[in-house]
C-alpha positions as CSV (number, residue, x, y, z in Angstrom):
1,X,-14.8,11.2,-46.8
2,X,-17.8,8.7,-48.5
3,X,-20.9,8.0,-47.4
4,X,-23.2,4.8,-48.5
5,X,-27.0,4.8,-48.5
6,X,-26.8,0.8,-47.4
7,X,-24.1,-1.4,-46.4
8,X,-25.2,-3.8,-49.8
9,X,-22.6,-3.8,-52.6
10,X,-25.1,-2.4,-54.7
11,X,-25.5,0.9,-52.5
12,X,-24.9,4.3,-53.7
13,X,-21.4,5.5,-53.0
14,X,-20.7,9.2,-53.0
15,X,-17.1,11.0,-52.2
16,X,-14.2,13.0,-52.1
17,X,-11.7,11.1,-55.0
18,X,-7.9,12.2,-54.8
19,X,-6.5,12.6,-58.1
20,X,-2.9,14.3,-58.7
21,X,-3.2,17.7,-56.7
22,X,-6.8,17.9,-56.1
23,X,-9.8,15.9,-55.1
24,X,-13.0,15.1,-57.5
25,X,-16.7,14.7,-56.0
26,X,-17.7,11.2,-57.4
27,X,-21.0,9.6,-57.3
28,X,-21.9,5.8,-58.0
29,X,-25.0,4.5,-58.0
30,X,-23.8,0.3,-58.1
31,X,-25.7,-2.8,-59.1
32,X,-24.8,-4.8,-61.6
33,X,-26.4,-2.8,-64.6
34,X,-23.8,-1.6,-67.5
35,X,-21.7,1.4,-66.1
36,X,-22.2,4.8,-67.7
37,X,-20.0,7.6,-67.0
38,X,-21.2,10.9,-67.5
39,X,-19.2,13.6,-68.3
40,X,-20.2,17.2,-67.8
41,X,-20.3,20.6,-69.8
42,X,-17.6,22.8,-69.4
43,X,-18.9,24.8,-66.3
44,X,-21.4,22.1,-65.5
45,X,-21.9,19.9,-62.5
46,X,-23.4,16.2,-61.7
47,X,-26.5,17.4,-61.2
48,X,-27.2,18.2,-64.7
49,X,-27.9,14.9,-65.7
50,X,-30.1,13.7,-62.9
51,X,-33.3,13.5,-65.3
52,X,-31.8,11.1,-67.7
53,X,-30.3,8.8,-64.9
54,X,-34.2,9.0,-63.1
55,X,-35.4,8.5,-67.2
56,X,-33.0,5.7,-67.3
57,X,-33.7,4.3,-64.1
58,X,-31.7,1.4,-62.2
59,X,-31.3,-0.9,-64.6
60,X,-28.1,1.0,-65.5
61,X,-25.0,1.9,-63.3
62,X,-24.6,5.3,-63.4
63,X,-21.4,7.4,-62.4
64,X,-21.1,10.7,-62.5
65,X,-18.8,13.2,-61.1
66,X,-17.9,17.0,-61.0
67,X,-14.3,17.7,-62.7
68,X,-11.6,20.1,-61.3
69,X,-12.9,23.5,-59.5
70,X,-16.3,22.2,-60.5
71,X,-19.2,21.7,-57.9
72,X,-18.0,19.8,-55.0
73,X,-14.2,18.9,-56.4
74,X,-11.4,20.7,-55.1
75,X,-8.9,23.1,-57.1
76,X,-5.9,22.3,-59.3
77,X,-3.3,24.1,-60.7
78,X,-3.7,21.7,-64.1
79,X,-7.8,22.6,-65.8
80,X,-5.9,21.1,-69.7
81,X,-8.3,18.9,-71.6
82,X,-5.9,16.0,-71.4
83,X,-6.1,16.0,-67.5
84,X,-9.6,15.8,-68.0
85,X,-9.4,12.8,-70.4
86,X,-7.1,11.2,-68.1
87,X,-9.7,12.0,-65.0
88,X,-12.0,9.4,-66.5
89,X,-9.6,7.0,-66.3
90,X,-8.8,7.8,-62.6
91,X,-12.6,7.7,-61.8
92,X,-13.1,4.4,-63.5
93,X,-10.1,2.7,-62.1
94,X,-11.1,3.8,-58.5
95,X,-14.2,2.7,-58.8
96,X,-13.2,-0.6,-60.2
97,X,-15.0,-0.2,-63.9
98,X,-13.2,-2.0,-66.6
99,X,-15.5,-1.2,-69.3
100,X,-18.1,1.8,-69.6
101,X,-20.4,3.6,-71.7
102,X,-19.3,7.5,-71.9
103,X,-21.8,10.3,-72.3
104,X,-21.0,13.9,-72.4
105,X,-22.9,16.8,-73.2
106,X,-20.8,19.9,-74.6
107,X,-17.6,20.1,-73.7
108,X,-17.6,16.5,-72.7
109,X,-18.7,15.2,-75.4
110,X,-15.5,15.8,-76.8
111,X,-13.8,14.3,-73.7
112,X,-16.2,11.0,-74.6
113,X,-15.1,11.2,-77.8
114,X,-11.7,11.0,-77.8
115,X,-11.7,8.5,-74.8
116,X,-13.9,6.0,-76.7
117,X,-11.4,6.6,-79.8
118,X,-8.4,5.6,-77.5
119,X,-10.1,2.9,-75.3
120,X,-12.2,0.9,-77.9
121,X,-11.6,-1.9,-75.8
122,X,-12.8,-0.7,-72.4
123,X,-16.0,1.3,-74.3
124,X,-19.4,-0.3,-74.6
125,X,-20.2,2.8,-76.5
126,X,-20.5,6.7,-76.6
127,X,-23.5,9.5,-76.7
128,X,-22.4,12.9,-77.4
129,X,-24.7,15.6,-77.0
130,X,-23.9,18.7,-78.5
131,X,-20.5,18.5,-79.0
132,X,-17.9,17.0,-80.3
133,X,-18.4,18.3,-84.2
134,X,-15.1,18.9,-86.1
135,X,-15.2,22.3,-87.5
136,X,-12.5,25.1,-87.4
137,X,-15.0,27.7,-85.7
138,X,-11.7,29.3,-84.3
139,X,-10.0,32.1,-85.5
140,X,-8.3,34.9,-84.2
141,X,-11.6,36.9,-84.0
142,X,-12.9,34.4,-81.9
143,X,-10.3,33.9,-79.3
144,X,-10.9,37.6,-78.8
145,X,-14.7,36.9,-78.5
146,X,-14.0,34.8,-76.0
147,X,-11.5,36.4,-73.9
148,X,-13.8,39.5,-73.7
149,X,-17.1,37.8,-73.2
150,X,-15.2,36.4,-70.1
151,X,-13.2,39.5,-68.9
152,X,-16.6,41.0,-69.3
153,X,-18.4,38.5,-66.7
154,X,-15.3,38.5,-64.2
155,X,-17.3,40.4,-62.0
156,X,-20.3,37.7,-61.8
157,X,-18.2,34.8,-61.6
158,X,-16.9,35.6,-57.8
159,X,-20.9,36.5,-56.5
160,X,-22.1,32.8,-58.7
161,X,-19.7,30.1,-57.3
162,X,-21.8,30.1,-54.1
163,X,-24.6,28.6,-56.1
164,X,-22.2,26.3,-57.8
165,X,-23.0,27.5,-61.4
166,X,-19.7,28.7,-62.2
167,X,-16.2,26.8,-61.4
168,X,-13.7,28.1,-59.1
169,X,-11.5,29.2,-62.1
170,X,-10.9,32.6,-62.9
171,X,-12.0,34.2,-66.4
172,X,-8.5,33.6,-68.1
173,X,-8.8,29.9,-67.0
174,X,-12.5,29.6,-68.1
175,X,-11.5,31.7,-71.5
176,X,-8.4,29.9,-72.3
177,X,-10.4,26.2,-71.5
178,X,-12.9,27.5,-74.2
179,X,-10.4,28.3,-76.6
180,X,-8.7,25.1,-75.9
181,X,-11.7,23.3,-77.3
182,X,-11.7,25.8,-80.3
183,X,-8.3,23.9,-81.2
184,X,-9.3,20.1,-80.2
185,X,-12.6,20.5,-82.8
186,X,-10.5,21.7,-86.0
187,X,-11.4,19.3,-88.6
188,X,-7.3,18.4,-88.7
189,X,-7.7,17.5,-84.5
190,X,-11.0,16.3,-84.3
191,X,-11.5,14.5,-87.8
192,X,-9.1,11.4,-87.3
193,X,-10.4,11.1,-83.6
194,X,-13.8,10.7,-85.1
195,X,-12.4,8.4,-88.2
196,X,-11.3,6.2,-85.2
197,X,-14.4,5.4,-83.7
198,X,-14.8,1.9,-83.7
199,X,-17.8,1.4,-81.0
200,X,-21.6,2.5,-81.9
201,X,-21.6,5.8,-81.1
202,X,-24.8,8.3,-81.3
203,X,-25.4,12.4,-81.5
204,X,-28.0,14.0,-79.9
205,X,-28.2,17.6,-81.0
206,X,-30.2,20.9,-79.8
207,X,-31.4,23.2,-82.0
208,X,-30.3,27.4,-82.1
209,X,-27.9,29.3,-80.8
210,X,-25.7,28.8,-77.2
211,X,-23.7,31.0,-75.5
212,X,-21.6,33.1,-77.5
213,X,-22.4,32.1,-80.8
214,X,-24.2,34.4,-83.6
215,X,-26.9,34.1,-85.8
216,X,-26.6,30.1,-87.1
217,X,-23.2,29.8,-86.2
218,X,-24.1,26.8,-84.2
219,X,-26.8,24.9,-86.5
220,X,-23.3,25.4,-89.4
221,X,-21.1,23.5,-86.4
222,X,-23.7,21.2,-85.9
223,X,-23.8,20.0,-89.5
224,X,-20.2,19.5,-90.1
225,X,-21.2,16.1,-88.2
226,X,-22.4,14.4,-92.0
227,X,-19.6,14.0,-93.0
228,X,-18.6,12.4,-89.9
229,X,-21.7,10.3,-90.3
230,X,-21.0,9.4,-94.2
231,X,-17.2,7.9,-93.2
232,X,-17.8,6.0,-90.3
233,X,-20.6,3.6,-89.7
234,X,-20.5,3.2,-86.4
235,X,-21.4,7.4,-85.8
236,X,-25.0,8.3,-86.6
237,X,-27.3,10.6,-85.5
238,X,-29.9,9.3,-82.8
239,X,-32.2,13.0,-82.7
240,X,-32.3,16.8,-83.2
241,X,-34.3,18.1,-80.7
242,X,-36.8,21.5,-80.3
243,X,-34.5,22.7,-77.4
244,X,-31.3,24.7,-77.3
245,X,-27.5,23.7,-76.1
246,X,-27.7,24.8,-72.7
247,X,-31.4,23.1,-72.0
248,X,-31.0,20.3,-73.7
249,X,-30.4,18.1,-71.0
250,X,-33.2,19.5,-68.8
251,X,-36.1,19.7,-71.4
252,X,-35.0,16.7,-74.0
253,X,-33.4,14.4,-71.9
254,X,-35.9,11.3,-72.8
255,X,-34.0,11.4,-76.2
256,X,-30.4,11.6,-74.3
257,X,-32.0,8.5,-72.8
258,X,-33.1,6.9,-75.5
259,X,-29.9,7.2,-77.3
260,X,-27.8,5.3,-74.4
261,X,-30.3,2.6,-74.7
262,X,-30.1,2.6,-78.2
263,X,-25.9,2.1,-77.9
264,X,-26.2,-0.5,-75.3
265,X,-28.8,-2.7,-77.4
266,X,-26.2,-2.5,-80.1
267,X,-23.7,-3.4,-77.7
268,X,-25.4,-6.5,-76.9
269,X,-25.8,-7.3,-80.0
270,X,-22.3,-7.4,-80.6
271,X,-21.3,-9.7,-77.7
């Protein structure tokens, strides 16, 4: 089921997109602008990034889309990282994108990051917004951090999907997805991805804590990026901003803006 806002080519496309055993709610704004794919936090939904796309503005082709058991996308019996990864390759190819810029904010920064460091040819760049950072913060304390934090909110997660701020996963799902990422951003995982980087690429980084972290647990993650920064030129940091990880997109998104801008001008520059 789609639905177009004008017959043009250019118009906004919005739909159902079938992919393996379940269906992902895609939206496409067209035109002729440089595509960026946006790719969402790890309980997030499209809507999240509708002030930078409005910041932005239609110079830019902007696609976004909610992945499995998120928002308006169907279930699957497959939630694994690299299902993710390989989603943004079924979104792209469907909607007939050969070459994109990736944004993600938390957990999809890492999915941006590892699909610019696989698809240097088909990336025009990447923005990662708080996440992404290689740093082992996952140890066996954790993983039991986690798994309680979400047995504890079990109850809630039932009464929230409604509203659409929680997935249609249960806690074990959402807890073993978390710990997932725990793995993928060991320095050992997430290093050589990073290493591999060969498009301009730009952080954007909150400030404080974020759900489940302690004390400056975070702002310790957040500065393992340096060294990222100090081996490969293409990575740098575009801002640290006043706001925290889960508002960061809401109260500093002119600087989530600024920092695609920034990565397509270099782009340009490179053509």
């Amino acid at each position: 089921m789609t639905k177009n806002s004008t017959s043009s080519a250019n118009a906004t496309w919005t739909g159902m997109m079938p992919v393996g055993d379940t269906a992902l709610a895609v939206t496409d704004t067209g035109g002729p602008g440089v595509p960026v794919i946006y790719l969402n936090g790890h309980t997030a939904t499209q809507g999240y990034w509708r002030r930078v796309i409005a910041d932005l503005g239609p110079g830019w082709r902007h696609i976004t889309y909610d992945m499995r058991a998120r928002g308006r996308s169907k279930r699957s019996a497959d939630y694994s990282f690299e299902t993710n990864l390989r989603d943004v390759d079924a979104v792209l190819a469907a909607r007939g994108v050969d070459r994109a810029l990736v944004v993600g904010w938390s957990y999809g920064a890492f999915v941006a990051a590892h699909w610019a460091s696989r698809n240097p040819d088909r990336t025009v760049g990447a923005v990662l917004v708080e996440g992404a950072q290689p740093y082992d913060w996952l140890d066996e304390a954790m993983e039991v951090r986690i798994r309680k934090l979400f047995k504890r909110m079990s109850w809630l997660l039932p009464l929230l999907r409604p509203t659409g701020l929680t997935p249609r996963m249960s806690a074990t799902q959402i807890a073993d997805s978390n710990i997932e990422i725990g793995r993928i951003a060991r320095q050992s995982v997430l290093g050589p991805v990073m290493d591999n980087i060969t498009v301009p690429t730009r952080y954007v980084f909150a400030s404080g804590a974020s759900l489940g972290s302690k004390g400056d647990e975070q702002e310790i993650i957040r500065a393992s990026v340096n060294k990222v920064v100090e081996r490969n030129p293409n990575i740098k940091i575009s801002a640290k901003v006043a706001s925290n990880h889960g508002a960061i997109l809401k109260k500093d998104f002119r600087a989530v803006a600024d920092a695609v801008r920034e990565v397509g001008a270099l782009d340009r520059g490179r053509r």
